[in-house]
ZAMARGU-4260 file (C-alpha; in steps of 0.2 Angstrom, whole numbers, plus 5000, padded with zeros to 4 digits):
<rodrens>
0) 4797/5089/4986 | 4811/5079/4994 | 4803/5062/4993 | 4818/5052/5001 | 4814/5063/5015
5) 4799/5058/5015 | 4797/5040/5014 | 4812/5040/5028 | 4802/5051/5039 | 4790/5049/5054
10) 4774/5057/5046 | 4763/5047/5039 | 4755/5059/5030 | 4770/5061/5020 | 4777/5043/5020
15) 4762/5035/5014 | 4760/5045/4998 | 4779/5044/4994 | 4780/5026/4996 | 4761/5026/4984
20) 4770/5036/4971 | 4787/5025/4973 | 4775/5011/4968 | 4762/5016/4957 | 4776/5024/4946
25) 4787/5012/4946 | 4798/5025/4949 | 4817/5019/4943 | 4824/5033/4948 | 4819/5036/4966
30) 4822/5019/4970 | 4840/5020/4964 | 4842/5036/4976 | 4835/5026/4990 | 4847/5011/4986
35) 4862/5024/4986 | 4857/5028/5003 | 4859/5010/5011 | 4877/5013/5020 | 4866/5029/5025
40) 4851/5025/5036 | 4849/5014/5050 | 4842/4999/5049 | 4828/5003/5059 | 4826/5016/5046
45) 4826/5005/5030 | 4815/4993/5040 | 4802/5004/5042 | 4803/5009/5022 | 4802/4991/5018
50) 4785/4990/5026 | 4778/5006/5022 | 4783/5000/5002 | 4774/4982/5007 | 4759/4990/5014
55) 4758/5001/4996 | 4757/4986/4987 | 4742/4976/4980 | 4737/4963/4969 | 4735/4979/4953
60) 4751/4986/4955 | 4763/4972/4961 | 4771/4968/4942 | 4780/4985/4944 | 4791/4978/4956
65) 4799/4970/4939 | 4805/4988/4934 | 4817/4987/4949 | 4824/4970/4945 | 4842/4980/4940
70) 4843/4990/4957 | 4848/4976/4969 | 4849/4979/4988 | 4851/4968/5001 | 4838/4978/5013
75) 4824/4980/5000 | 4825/4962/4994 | 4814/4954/5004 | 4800/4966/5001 | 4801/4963/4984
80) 4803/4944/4985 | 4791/4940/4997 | 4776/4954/4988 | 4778/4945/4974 | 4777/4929/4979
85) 4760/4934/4990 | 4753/4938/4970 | 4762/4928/4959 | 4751/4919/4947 | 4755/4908/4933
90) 4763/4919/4920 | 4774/4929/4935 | 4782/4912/4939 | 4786/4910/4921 | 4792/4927/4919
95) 4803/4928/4935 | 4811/4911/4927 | 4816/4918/4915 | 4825/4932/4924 | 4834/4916/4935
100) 4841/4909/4915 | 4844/4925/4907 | 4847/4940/4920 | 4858/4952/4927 | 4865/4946/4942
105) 4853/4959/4951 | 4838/4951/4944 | 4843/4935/4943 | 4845/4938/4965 | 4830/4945/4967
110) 4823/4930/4957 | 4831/4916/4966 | 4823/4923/4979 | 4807/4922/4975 | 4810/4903/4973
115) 4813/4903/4989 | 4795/4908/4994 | 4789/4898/4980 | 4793/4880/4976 | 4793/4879/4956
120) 4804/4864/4951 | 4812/4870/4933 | 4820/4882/4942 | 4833/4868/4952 | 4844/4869/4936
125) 4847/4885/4937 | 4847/4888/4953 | 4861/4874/4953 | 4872/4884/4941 | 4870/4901/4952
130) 4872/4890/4968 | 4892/4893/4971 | 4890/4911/4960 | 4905/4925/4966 | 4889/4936/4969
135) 4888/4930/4987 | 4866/4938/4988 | 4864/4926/4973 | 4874/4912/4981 | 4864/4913/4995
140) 4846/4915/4986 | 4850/4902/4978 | 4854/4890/4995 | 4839/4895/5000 | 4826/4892/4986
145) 4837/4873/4987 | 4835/4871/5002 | 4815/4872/4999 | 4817/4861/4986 | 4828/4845/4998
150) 4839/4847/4980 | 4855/4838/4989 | 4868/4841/4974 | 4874/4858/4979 | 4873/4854/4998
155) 4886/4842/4996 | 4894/4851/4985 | 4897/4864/4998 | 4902/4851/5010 | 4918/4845/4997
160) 4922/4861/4994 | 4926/4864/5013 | 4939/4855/5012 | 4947/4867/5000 | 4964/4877/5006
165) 4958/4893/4998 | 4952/4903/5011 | 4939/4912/5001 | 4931/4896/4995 | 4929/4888/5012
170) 4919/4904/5018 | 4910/4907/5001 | 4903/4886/5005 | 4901/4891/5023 | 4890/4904/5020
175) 4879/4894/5006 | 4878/4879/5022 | 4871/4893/5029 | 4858/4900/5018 | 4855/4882/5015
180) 4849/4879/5033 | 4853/4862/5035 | 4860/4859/5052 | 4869/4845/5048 | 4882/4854/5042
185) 4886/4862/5059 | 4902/4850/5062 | 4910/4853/5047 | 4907/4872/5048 | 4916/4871/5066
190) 4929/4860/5062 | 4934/4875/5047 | 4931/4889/5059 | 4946/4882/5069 | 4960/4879/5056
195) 4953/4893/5044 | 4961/4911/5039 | 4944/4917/5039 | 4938/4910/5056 | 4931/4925/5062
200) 4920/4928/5045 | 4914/4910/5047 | 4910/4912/5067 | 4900/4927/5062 | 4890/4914/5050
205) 4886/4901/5062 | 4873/4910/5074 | 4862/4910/5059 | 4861/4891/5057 | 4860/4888/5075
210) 4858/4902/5089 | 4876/4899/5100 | 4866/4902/5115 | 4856/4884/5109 | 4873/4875/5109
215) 4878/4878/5128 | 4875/4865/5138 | 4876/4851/5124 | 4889/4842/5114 | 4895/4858/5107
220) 4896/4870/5121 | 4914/4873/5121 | 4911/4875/5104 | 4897/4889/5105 | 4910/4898/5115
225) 4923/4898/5105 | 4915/4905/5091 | 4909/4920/5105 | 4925/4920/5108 | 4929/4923/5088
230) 4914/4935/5086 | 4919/4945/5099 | 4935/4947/5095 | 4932/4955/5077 | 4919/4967/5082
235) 4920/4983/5075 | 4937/4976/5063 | 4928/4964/5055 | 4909/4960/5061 | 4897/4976/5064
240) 4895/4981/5083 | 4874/4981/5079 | 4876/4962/5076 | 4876/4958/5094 | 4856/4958/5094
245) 4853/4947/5081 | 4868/4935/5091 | 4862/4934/5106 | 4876/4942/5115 | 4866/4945/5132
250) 4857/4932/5134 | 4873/4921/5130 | 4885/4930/5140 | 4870/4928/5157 | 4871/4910/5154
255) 4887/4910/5157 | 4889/4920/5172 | 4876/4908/5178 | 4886/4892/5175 | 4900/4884/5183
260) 4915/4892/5178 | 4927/4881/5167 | 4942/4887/5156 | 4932/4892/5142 | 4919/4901/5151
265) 4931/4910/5158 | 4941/4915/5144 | 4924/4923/5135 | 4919/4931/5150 | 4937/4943/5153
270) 4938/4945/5136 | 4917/4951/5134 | 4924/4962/5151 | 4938/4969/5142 | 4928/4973/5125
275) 4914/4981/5135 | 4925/4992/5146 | 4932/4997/5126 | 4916/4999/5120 | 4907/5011/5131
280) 4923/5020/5136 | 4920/5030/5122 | 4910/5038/5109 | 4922/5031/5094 | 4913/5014/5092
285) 4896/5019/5093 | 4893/5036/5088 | 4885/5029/5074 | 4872/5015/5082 | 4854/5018/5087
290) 4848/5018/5103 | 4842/5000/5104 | 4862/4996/5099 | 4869/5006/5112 | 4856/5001/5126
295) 4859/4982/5122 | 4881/4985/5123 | 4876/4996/5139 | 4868/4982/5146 | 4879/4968/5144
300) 4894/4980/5149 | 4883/4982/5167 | 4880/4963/5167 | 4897/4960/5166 | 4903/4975/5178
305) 4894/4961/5192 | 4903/4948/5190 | 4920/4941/5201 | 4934/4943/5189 | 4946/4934/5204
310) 4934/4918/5203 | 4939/4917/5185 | 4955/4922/5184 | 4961/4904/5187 | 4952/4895/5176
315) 4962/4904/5160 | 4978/4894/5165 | 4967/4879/5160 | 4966/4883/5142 | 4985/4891/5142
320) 4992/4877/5132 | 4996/4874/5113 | 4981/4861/5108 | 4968/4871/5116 | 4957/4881/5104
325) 4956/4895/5115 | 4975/4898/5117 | 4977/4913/5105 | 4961/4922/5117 | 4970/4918/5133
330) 4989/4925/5127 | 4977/4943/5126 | 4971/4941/5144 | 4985/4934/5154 | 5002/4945/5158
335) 5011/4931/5166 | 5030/4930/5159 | 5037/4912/5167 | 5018/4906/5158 | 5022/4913/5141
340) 5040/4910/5141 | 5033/4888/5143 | 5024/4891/5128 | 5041/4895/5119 | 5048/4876/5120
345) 5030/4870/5110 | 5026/4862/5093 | 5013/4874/5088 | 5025/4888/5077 | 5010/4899/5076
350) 5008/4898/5094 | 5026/4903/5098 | 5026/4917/5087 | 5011/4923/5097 | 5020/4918/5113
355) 5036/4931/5106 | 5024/4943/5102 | 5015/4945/5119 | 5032/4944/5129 | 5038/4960/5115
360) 5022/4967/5120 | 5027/4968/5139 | 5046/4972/5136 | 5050/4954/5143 | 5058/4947/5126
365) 5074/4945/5130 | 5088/4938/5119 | 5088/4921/5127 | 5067/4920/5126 | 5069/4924/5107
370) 5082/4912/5104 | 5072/4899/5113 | 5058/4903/5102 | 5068/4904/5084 | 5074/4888/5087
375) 5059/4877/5089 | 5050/4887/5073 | 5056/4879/5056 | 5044/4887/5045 | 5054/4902/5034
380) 5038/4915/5034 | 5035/4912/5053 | 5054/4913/5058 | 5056/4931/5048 | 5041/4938/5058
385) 5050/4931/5073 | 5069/4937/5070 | 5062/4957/5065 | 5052/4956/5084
</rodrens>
């Protein structure tokens, strides 16, 4: 009997008593099969296996979640967490500490996730130490379950360690701001975004403090759409196509169309036109997806197949200068050779380069515009790049 098949399946006549046995057994062994599957299934998938394990759980047969404690998996995680929190008595807050002290980094995840259902104030050492762990699930348990407790000492930790020049670091204390859920941090995550290696893998982090679709229309609407701007941008490279649900991508890109238009709106909306046309042009980016994934991108693609591209066309130019945050966007979307070539005479080295790179793109480097642009960079790395164009 294919059990996997099973508990993935549609009948509940063979679901129910797979995910029973799962349970009752405490059976190691399938779970680690199920685990092994997670880059597998969709997510709808191992959503609907989550519940059907929850709904096979009671109050005599919880404590063999424990057996799984070495088999950790982002997707099954908060079914474990959260069941046992719903039973937890005494001696399993006792027991689950001491996986926090003294285990794997599996159990120690799945425990500092359970503090995060349940407040239990020994655990704030520990969940200190793990707070800024390399095991990014843990970090972020641990954020979490801190977060419950208002224990302040990691948070600002975080904050001081934003102002770190190692890459890594910034976006490993983004994503614990995150976790943490405190919403002051917000300015000093989009201050990062912008000077950051990793702004993209940082955008991607915001819409889980604060949904960018919130942010329009207050004091950090140009903000909101920059980090669209960065999302979009790294779809599929760097951020999963299926994330544009859980971000909100419709309903932000409709505000939009609906407002005034302004240089920033502008620059999101051509460059969500040009990534939809990609998108659905071809069965390359989601051959994979489910339907509700494919539905939503062919939605928003038809949203945006409405609107006047002339009436927005103009409003680039605005942000087609070297301080504006949404220069490197608008080099992509405008063609325009005499534009570029002004950008060429600037301060921003990175900017030039890009300049170079866009005219190379459309065979309008000439000798004279590379000159132009070799001269005003100094730094040595940028000026190689720009001498082999």
């Amino acid at each position: 009997m294919d059990l996997i098949k099973n508990l993935t399946g549609k009948n509940p006549k063979d679901y129910e008593p797979a995910a029973q046995h799962l349970i009752n057994q405490a059976d190691v062994a399938l779970f680690s099969e199920l685990v092994s599957k997670d880059d597998f299934l969709f997510d709808f998938i191992k959503r609907n296996v989550s519940q059907r394990l929850t709904d096979a759980c009671n109050k005599s047969n919880y404590q063999n979640l424990y057996k799984f404690f070495e088999i950790y998996s982002p997707h099954y995680e908060d079914f474990i967490t959260s069941t046992l929190a719903e039973f937890a008595n005494e001696k399993d807050k006792q027991k689950i500490f001491e996986y926090l002290k003294n285990g794997s980094d599996s159990a120690k995840t799945y425990a500092a996730g359970f503090f995060s259902y349940i407040e239990y104030p020994p655990a704030v050492e520990y969940l200190i130490i793990n707070a800024h762990s390399e095991n990014s699930e843990l970090s972020s348990n641990c954020a979490r379950a801190l977060s419950i407790l208002k224990e302040q000492t990691s948070y600002n930790k975080a904050i001081e360690i934003l102002k770190s020049e190692d890459s890594f670091e910034e976006y490993k204390a983004v994503k614990f701001l995150v976790a943490y859920q405190n919403k002051d941090a917000l300015p000093y995550i989009l201050k990062i975004m912008k000077t950051s290696r990793m702004g993209e893998n940082i955008a991607a982090e915001i819409p889980f403090l604060v949904p960018i679709t919130d942010l329009l229309n207050t004091e950090y609407n140009d903000d909101a759409i920059l980090v669209f701007c960065y999302i979009l941008n790294s779809l599929v490279e760097v951020i999963p196509i299926s994330q544009i649900i859980d971000f909100r991508f419709y309903e932000m890109v409709d505000k939009m169309l609906k407002s005034s238009p302004t240089g920033p709106i502008a620059t999101a909306l051509v460059l969500a036109k040009d990534k939809f046309d990609l998108f659905t042009s071809t069965d390359e980016y989601l051959f994979d997806e489910d339907k509700n994934i494919k539905n939503e991108i062919n939605d928003i693609n038809i949203l945006l197949k409405k609107m006047d591209i002339d009436k927005y066309v103009s409003f680039l130019y605005e942000e087609l200068y070297e301080e504006s945050d949404f220069i490197f966007f608008v080099m992509e979307l405008i063609r325009d050779e005499n534009s570029l070539v002004s950008l060429l005479n600037g301060k921003n080295q990175t900017v030039i380069l890009k300049a170079m790179t866009t005219l190379k793109g459309m065979d309008k480097l000439s000798d004279e515009y590379k000159q132009i642009g070799i001269s005003n960079i100094t730094d040595e790395n940028i000026k190689s790049v720009a001498k082999a164009l």
